[in-house]
N, C-alpha and C positions, 0 to 999 in steps of 0.2 A: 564488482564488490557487492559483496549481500548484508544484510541483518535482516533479523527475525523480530518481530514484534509481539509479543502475547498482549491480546485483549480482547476481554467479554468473552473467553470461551474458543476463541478464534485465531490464524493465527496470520501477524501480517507479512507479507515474506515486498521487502524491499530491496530494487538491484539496481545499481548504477553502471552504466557504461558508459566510457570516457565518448565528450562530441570536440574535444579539444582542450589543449593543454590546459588544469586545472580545474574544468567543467565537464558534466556529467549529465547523462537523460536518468529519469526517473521510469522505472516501470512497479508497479506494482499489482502483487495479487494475495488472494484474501483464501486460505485454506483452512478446514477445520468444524469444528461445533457439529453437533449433531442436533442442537434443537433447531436450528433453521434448515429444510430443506430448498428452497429457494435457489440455494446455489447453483447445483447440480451444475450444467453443462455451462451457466454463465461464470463458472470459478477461473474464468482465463485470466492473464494479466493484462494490462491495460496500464500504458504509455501514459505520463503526465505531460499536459499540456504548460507554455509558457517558458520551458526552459531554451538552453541547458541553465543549471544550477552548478555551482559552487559544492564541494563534498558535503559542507557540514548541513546547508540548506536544503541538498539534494536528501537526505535522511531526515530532516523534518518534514519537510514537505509529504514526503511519501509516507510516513506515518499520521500525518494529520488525514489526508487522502483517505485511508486506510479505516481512523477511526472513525471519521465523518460516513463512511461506505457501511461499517457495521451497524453504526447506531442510527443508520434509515433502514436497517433490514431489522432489527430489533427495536426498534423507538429509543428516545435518549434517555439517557441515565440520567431522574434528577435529583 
């Protein structure tokens, strides 16, 4: 199961895959933006720690993941 996330320019690409009935691992990766080069060859996705998650937790988590990822590559928005 996927969703997509737009933010800051970026784009978050979230995917769950079943570890057992009702629970799910999180992976996430971070594609897009042309003002940061940085990404380059580190744009892979990368597995969240601490699960499996629950569906609905497993899509926040990995968005919070996500924003928390961009806004140290860009400084936070305040």
């Amino acid at each position: 199961m996927n969703r997509m996330i737009e933010y800051r320019g970026f784009e978050i690409h979230v995917e769950l895959t079943s570890a057992a009935q009702d629970v799910f691992d999180v992976t996430v990766q971070i594609k897009g933006s042309e003002n940061v080069q940085v990404l380059g060859a580190r744009a892979n996705s990368v597995k969240l720690r601490n699960g499996p998650f629950t569906e609905r937790w497993a899509y926040l988590v990995g968005e919070v993941a996500g924003h928390a990822a961009i806004d140290v590559l860009l400084g936070s928005e305040d």
